[in-house]
mmCIF file of the N, C-alpha and C atoms, coordinates in Angstrom:
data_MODEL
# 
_entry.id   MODEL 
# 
loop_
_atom_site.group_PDB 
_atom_site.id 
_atom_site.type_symbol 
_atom_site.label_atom_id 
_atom_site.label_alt_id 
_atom_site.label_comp_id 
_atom_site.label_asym_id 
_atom_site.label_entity_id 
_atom_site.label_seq_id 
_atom_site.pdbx_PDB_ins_code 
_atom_site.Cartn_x 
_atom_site.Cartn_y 
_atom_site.Cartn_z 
_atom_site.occupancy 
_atom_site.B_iso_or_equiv 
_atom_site.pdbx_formal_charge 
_atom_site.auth_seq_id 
_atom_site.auth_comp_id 
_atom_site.auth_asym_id 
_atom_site.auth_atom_id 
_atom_site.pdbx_PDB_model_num 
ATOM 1   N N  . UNK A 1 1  ? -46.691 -36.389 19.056  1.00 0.00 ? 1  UNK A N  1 
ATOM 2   C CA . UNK A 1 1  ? -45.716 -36.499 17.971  1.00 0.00 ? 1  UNK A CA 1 
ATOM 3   C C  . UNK A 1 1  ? -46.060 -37.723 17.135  1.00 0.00 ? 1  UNK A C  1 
ATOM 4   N N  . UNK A 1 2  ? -46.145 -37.437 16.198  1.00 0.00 ? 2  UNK A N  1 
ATOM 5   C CA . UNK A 1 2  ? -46.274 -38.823 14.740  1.00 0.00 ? 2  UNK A CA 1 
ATOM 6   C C  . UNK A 1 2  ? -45.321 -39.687 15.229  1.00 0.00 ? 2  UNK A C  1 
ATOM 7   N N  . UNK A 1 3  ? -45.378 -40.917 15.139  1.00 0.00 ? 3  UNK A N  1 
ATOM 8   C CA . UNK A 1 3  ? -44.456 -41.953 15.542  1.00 0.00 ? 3  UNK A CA 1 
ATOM 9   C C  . UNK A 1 3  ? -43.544 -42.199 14.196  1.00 0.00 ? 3  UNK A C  1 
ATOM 10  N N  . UNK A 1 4  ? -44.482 -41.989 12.923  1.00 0.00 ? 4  UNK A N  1 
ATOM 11  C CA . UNK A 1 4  ? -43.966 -42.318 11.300  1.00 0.00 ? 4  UNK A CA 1 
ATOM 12  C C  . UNK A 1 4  ? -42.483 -41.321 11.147  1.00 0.00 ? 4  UNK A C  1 
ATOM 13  N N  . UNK A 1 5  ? -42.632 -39.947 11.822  1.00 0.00 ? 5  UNK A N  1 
ATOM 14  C CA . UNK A 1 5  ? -41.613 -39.151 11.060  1.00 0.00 ? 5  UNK A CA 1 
ATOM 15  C C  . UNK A 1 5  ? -40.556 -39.244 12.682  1.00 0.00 ? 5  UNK A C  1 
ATOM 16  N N  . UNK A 1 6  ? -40.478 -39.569 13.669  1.00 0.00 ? 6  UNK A N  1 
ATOM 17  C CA . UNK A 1 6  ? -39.784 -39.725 14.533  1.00 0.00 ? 6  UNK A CA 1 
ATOM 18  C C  . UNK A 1 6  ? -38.222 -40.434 14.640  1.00 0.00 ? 6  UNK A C  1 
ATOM 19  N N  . UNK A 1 7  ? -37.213 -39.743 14.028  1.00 0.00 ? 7  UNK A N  1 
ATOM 20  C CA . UNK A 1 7  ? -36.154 -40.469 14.198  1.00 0.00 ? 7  UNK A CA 1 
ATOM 21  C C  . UNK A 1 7  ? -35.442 -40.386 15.426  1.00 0.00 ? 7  UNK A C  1 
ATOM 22  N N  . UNK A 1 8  ? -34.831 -41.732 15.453  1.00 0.00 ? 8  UNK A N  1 
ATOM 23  C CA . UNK A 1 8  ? -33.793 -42.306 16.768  1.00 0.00 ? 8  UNK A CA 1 
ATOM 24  C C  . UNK A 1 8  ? -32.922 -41.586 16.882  1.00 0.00 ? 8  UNK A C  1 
ATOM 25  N N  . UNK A 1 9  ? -32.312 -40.030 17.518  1.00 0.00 ? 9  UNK A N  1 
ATOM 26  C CA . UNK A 1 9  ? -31.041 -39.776 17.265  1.00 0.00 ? 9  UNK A CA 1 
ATOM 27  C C  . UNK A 1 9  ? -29.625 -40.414 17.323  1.00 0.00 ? 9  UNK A C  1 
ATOM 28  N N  . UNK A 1 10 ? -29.460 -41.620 17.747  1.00 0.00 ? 10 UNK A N  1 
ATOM 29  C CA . UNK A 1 10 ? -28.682 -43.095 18.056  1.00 0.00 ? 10 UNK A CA 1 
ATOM 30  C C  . UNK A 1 10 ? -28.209 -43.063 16.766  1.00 0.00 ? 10 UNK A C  1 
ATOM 31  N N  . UNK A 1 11 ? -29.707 -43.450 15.926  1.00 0.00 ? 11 UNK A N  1 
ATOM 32  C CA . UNK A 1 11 ? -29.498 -44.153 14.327  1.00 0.00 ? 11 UNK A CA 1 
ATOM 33  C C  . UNK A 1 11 ? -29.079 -42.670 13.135  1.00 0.00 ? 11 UNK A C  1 
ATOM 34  N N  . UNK A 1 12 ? -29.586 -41.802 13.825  1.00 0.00 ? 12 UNK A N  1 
ATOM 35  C CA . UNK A 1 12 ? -29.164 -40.518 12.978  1.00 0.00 ? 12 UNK A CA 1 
ATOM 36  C C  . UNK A 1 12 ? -27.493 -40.297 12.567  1.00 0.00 ? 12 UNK A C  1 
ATOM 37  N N  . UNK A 1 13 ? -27.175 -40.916 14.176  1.00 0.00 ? 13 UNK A N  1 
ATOM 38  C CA . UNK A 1 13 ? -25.797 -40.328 14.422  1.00 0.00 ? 13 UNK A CA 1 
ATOM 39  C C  . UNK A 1 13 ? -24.853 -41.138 13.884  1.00 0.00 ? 13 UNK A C  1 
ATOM 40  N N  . UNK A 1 14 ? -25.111 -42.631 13.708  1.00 0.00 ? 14 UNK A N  1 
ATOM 41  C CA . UNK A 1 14 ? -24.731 -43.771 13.086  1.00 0.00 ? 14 UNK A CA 1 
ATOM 42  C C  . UNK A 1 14 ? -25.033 -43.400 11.601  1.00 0.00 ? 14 UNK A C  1 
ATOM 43  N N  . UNK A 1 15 ? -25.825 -43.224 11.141  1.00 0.00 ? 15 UNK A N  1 
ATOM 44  C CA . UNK A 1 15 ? -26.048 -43.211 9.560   1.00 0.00 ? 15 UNK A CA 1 
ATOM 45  C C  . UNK A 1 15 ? -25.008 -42.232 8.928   1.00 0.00 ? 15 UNK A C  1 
ATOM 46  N N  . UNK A 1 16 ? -24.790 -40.923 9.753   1.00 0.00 ? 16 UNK A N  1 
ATOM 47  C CA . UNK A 1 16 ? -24.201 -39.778 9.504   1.00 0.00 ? 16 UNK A CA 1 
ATOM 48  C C  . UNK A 1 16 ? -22.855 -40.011 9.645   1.00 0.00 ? 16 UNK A C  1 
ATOM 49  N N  . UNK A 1 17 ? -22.234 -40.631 10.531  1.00 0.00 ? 17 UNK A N  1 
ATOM 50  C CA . UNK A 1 17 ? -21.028 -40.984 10.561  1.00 0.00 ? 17 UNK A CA 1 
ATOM 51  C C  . UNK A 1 17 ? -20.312 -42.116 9.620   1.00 0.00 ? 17 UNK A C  1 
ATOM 52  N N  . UNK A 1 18 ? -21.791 -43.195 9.467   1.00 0.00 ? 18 UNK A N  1 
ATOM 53  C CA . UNK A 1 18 ? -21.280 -43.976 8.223   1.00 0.00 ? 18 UNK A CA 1 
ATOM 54  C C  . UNK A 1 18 ? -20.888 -43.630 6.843   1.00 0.00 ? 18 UNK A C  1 
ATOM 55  N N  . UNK A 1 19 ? -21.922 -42.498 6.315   1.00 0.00 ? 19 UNK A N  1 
ATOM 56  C CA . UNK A 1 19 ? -21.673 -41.460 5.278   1.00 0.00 ? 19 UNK A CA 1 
ATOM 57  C C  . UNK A 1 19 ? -20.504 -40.865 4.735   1.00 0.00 ? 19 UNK A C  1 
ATOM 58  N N  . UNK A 1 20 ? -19.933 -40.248 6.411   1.00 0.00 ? 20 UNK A N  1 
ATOM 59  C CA . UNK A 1 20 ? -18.500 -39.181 6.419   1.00 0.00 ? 20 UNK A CA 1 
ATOM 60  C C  . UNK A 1 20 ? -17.530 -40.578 6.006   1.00 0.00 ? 20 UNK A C  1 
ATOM 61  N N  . UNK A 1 21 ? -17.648 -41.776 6.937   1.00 0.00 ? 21 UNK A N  1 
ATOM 62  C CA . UNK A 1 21 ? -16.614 -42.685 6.251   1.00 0.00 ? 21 UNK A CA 1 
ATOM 63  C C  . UNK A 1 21 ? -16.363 -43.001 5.400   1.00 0.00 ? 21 UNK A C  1 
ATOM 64  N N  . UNK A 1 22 ? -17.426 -43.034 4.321   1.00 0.00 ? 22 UNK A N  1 
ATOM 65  C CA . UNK A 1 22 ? -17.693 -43.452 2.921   1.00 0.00 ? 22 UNK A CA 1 
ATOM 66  C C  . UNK A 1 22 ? -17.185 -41.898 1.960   1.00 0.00 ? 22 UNK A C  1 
ATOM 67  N N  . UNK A 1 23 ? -17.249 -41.358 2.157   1.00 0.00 ? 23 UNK A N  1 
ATOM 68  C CA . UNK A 1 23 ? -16.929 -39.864 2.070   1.00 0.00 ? 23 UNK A CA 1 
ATOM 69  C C  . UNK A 1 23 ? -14.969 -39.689 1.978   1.00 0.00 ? 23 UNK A C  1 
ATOM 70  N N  . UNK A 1 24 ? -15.187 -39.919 3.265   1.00 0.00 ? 24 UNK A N  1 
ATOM 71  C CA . UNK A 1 24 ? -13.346 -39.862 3.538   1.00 0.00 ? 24 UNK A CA 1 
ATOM 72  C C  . UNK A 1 24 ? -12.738 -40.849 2.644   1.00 0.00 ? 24 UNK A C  1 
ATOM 73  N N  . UNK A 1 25 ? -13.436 -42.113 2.438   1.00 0.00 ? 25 UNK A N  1 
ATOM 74  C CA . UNK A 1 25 ? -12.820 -43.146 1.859   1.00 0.00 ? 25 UNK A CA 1 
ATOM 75  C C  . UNK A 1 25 ? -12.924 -42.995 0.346   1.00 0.00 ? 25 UNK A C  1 
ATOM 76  N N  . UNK A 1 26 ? -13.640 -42.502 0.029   1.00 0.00 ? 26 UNK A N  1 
ATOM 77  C CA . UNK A 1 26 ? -13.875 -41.788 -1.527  1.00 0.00 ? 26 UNK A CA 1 
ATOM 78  C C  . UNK A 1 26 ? -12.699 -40.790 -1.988  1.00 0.00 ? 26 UNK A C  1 
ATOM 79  N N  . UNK A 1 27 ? -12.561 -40.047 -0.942  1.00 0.00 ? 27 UNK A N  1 
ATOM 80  C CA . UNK A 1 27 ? -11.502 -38.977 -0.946  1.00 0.00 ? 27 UNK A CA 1 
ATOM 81  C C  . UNK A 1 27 ? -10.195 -39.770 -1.304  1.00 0.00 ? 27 UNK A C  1 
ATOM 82  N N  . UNK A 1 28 ? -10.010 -40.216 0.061   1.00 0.00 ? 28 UNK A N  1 
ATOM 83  C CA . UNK A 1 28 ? -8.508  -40.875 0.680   1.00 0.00 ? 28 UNK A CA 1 
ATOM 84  C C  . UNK A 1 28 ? -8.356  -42.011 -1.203  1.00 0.00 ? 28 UNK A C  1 
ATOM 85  N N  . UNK A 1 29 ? -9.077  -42.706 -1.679  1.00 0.00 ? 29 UNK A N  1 
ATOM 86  C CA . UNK A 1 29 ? -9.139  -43.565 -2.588  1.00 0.00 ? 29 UNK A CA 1 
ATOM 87  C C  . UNK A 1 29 ? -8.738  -42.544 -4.069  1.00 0.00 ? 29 UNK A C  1 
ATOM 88  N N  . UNK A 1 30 ? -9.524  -41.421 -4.260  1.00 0.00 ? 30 UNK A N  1 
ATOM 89  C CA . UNK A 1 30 ? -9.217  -40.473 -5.447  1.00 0.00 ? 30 UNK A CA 1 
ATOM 90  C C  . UNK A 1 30 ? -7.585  -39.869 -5.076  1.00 0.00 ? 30 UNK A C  1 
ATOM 91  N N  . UNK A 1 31 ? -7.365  -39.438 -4.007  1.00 0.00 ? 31 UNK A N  1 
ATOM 92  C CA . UNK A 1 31 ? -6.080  -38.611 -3.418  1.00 0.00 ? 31 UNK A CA 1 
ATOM 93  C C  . UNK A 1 31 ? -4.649  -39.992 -4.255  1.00 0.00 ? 31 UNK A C  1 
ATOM 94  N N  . UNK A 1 32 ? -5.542  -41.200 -3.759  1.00 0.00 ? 32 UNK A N  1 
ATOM 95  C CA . UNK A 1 32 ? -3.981  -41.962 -3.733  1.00 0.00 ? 32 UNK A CA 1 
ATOM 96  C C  . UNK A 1 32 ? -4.123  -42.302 -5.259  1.00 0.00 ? 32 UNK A C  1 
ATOM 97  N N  . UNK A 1 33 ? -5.221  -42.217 -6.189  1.00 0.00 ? 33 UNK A N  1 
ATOM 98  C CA . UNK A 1 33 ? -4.991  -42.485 -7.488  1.00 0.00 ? 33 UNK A CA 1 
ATOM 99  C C  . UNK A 1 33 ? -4.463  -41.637 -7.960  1.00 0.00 ? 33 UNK A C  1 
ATOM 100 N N  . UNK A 1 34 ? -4.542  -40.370 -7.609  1.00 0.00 ? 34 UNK A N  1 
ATOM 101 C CA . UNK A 1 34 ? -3.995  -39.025 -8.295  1.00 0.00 ? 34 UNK A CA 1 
ATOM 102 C C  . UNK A 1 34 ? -2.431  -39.375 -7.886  1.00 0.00 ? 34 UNK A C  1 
ATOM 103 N N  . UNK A 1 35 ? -2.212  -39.586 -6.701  1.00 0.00 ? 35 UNK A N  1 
ATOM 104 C CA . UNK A 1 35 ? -0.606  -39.814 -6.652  1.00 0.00 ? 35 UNK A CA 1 
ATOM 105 C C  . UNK A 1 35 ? 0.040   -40.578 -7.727  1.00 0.00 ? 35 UNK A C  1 
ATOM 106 N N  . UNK A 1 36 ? -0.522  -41.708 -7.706  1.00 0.00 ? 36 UNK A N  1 
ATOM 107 C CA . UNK A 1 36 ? -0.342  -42.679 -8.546  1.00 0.00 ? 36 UNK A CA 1 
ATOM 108 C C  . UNK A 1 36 ? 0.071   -42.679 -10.023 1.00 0.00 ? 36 UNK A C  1 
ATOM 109 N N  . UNK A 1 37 ? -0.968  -41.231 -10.343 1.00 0.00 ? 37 UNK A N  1 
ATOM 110 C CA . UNK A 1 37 ? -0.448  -40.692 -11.406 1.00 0.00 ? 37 UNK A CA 1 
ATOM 111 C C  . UNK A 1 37 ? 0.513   -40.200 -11.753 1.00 0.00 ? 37 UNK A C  1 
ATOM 112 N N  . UNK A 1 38 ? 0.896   -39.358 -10.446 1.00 0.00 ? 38 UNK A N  1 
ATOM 113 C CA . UNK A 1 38 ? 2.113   -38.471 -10.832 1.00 0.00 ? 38 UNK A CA 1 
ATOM 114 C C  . UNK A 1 38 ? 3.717   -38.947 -10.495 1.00 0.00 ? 38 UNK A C  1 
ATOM 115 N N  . UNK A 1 39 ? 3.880   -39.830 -9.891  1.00 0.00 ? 39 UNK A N  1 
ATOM 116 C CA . UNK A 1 39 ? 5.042   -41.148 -9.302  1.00 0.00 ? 39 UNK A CA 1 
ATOM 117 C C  . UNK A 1 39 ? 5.306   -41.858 -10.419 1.00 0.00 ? 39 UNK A C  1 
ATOM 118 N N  . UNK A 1 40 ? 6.599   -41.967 -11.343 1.00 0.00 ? 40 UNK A N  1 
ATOM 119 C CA . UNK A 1 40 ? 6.902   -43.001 -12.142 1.00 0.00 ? 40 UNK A CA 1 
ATOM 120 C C  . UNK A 1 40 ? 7.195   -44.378 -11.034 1.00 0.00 ? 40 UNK A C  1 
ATOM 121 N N  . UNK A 1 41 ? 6.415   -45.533 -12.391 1.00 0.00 ? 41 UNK A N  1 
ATOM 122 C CA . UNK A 1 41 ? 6.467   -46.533 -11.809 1.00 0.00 ? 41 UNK A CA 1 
ATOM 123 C C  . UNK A 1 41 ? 5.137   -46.741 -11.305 1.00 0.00 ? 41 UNK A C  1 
ATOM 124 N N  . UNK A 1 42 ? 4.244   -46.274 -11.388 1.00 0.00 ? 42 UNK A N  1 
ATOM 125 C CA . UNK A 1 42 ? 2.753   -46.589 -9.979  1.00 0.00 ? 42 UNK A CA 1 
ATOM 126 C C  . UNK A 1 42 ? 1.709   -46.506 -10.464 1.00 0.00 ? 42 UNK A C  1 
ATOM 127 N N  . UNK A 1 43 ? 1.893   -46.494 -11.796 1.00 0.00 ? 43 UNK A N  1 
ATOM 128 C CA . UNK A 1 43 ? 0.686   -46.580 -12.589 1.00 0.00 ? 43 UNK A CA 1 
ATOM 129 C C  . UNK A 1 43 ? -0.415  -47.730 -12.555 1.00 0.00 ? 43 UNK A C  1 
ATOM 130 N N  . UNK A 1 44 ? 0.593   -48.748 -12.369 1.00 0.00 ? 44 UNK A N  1 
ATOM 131 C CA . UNK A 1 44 ? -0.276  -50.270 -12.023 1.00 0.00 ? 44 UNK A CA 1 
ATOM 132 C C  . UNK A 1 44 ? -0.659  -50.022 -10.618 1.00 0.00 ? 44 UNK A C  1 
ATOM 133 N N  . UNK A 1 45 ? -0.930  -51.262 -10.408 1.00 0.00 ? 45 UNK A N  1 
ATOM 134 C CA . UNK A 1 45 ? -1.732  -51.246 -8.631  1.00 0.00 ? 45 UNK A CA 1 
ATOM 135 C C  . UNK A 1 45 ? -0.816  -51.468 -7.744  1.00 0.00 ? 45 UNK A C  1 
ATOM 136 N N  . UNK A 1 46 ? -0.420  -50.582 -6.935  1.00 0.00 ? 46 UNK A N  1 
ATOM 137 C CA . UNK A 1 46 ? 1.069   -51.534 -6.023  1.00 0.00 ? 46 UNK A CA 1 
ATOM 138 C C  . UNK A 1 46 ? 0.417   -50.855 -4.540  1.00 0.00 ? 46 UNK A C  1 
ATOM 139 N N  . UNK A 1 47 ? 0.860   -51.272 -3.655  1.00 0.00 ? 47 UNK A N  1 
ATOM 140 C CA . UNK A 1 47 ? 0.021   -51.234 -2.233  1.00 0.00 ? 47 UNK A CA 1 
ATOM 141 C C  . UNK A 1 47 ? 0.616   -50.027 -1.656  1.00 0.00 ? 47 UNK A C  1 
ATOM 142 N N  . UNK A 1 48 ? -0.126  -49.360 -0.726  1.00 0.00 ? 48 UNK A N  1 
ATOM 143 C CA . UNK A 1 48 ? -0.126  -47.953 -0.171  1.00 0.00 ? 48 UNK A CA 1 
ATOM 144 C C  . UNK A 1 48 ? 1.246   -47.717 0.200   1.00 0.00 ? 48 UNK A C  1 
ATOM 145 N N  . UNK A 1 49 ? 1.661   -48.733 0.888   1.00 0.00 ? 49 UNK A N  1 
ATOM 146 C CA . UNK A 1 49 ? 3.383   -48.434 1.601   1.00 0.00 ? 49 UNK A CA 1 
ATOM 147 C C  . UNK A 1 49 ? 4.268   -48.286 0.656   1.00 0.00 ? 49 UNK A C  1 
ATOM 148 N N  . UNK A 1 50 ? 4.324   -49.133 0.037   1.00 0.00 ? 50 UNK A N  1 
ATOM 149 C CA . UNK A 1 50 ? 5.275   -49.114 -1.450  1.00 0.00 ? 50 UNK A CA 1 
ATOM 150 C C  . UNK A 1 50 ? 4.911   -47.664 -2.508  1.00 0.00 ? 50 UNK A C  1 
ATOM 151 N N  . UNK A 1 51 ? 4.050   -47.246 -2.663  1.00 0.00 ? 51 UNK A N  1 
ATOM 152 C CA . UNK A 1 51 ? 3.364   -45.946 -3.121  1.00 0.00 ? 51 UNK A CA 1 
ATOM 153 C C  . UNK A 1 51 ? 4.178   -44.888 -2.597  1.00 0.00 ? 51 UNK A C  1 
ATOM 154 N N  . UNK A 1 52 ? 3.727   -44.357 -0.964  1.00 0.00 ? 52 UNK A N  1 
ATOM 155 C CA . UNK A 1 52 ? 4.649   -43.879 0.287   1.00 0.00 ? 52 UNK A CA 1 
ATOM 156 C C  . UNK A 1 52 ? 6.105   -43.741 -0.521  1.00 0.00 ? 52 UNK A C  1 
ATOM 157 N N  . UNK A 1 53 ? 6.507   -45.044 -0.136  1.00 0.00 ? 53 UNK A N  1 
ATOM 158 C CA . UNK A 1 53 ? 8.299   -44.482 -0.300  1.00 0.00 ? 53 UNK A CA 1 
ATOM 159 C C  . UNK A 1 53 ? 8.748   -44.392 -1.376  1.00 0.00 ? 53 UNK A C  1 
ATOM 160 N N  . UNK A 1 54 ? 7.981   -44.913 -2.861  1.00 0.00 ? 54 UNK A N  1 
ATOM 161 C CA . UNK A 1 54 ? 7.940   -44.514 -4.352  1.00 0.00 ? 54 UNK A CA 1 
ATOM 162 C C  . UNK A 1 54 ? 8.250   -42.784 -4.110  1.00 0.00 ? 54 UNK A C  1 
ATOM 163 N N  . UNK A 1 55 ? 6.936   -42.843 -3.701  1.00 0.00 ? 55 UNK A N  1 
ATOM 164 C CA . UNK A 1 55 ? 6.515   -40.770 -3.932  1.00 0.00 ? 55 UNK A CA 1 
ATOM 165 C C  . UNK A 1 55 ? 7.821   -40.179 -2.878  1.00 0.00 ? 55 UNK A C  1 
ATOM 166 N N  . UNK A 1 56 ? 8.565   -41.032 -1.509  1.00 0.00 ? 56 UNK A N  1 
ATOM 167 C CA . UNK A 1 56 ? 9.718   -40.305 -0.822  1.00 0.00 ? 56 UNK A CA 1 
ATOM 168 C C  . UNK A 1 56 ? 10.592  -40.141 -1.805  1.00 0.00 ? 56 UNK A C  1 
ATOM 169 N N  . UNK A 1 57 ? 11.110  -41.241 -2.679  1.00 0.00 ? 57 UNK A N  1 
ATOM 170 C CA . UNK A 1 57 ? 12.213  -41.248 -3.569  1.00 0.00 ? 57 UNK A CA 1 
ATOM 171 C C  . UNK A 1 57 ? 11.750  -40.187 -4.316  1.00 0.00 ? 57 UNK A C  1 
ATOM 172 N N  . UNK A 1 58 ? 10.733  -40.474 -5.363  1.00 0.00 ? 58 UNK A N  1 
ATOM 173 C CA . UNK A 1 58 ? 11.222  -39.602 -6.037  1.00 0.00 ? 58 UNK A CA 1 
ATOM 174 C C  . UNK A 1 58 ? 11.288  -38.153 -5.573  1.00 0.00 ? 58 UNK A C  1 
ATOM 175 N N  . UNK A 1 59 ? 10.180  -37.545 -4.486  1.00 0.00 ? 59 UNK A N  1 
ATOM 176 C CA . UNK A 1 59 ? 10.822  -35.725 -3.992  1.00 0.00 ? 59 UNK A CA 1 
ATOM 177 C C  . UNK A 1 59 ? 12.004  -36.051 -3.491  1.00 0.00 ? 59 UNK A C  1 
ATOM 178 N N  . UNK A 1 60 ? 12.954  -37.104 -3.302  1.00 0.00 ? 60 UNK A N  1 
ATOM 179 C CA . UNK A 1 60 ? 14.506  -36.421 -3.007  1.00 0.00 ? 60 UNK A CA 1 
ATOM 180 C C  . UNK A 1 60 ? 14.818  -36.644 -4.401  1.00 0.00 ? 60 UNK A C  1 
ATOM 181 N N  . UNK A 1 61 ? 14.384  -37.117 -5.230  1.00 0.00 ? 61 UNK A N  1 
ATOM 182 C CA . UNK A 1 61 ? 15.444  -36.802 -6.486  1.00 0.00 ? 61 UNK A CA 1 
ATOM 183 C C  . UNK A 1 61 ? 14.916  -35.794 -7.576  1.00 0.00 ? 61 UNK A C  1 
ATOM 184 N N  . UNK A 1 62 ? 13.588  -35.341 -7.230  1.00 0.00 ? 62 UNK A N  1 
ATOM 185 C CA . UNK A 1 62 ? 13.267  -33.766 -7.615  1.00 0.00 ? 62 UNK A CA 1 
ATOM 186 C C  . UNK A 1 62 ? 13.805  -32.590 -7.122  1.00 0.00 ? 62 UNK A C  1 
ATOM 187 N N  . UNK A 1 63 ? 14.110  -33.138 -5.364  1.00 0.00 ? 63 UNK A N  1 
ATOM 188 C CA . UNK A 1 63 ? 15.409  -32.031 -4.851  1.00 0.00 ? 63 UNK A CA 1 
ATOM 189 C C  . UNK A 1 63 ? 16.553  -31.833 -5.080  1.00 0.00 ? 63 UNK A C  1 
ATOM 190 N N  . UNK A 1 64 ? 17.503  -32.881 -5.562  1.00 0.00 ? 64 UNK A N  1 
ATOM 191 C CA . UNK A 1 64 ? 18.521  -33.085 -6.019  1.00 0.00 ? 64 UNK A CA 1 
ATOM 192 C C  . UNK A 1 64 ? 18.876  -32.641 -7.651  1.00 0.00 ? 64 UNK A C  1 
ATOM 193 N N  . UNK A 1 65 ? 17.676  -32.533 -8.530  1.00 0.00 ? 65 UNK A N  1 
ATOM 194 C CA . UNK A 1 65 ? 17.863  -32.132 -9.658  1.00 0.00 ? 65 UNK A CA 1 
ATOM 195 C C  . UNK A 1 65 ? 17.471  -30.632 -9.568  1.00 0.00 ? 65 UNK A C  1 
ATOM 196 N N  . UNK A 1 66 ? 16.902  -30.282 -8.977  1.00 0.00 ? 66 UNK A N  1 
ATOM 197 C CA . UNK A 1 66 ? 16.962  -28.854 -8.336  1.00 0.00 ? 66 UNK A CA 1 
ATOM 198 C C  . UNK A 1 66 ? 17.774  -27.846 -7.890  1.00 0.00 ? 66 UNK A C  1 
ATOM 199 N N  . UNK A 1 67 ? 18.476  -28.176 -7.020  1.00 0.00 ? 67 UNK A N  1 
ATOM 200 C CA . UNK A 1 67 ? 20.027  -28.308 -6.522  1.00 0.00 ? 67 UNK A CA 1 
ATOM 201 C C  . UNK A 1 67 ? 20.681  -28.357 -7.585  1.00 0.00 ? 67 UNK A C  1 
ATOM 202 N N  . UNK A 1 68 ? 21.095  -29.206 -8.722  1.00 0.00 ? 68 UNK A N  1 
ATOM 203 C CA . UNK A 1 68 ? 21.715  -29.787 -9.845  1.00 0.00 ? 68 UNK A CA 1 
ATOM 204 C C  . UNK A 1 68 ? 21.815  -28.550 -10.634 1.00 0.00 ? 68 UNK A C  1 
ATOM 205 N N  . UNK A 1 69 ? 20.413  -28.009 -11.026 1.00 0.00 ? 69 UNK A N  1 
ATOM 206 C CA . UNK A 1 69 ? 20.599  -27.385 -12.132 1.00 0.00 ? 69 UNK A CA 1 
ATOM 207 C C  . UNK A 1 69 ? 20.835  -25.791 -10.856 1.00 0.00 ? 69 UNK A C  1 
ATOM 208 N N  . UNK A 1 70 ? 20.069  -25.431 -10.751 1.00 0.00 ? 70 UNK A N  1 
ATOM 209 C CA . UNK A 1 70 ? 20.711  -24.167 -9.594  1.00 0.00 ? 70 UNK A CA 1 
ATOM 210 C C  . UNK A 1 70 ? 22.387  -24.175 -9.439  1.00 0.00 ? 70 UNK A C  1 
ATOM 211 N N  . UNK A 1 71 ? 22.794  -25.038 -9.185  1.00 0.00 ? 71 UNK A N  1 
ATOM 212 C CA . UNK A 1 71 ? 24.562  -24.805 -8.953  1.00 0.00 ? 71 UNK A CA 1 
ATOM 213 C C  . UNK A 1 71 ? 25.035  -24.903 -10.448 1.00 0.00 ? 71 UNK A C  1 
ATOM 214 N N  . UNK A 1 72 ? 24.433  -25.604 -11.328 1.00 0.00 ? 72 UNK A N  1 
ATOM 215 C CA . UNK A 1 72 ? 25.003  -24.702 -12.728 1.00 0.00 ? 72 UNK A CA 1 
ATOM 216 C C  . UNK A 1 72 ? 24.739  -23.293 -13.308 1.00 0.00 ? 72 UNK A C  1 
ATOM 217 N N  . UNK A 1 73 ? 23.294  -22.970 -12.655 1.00 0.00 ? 73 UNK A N  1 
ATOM 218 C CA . UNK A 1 73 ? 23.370  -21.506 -12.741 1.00 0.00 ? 73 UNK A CA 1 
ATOM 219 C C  . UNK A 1 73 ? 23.968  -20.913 -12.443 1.00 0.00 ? 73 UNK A C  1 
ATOM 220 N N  . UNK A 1 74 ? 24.491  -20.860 -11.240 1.00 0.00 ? 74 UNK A N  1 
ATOM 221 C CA . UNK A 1 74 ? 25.699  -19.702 -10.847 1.00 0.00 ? 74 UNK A CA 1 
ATOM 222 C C  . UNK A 1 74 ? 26.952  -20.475 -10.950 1.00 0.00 ? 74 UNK A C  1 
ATOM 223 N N  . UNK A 1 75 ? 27.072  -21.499 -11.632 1.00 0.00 ? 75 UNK A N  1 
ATOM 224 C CA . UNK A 1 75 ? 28.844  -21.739 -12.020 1.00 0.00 ? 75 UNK A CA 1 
ATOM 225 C C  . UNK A 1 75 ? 28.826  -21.091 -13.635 1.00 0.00 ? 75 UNK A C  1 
ATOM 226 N N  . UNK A 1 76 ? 27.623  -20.815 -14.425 1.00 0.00 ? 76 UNK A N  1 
ATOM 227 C CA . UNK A 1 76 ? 27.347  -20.321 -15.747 1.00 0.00 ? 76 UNK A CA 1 
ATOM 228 C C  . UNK A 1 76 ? 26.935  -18.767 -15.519 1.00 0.00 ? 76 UNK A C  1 
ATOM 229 N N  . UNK A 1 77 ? 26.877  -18.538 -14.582 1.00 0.00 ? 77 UNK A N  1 
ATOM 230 C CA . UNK A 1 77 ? 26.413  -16.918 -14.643 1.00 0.00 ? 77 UNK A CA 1 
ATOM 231 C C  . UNK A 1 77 ? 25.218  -16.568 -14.977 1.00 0.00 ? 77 UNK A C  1 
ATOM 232 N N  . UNK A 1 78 ? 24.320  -17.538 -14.523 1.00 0.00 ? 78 UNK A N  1 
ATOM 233 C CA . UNK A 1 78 ? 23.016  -17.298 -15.916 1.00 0.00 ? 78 UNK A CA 1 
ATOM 234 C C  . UNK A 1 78 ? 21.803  -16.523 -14.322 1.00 0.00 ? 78 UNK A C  1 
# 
């Protein structure tokens, strides 16, 4: 066997896993800007936890205006 084209499977398995991290972290990094977008208020830079319970508030008060207008539908007949 050529010694030149011989890889370590050790270092294979390390390189490959460093990749997926860089990968996930690319992801996980685009995912939370996209949130960011869609959350009033989070447009600036504010830290992951604070983000979190931004985005809790507001789906209960997307549920609540939901609710809101639905129970005027059927108090309006519509």
């Amino acid at each position: 066997m050529n010694r030149r084209y011989h890889v370590n499977s050790k270092k294979m398995g390390f390189l490959m896993a460093k990749k997926k991290v860089k990968v996930e972290n690319f992801a996980t990094q685009r995912n939370l800007e996209t949130l960011r977008m869609m959350i009033p208020g989070c447009q600036q830079e504010v830290d992951v936890e604070t983000l979190f319970q931004k985005s809790i508030q507001h789906i209960v008060e997307l549920k609540l205006q939901v609710h809101i207008l639905r129970s005027l539908l059927k108090l309006y007949g519509f």
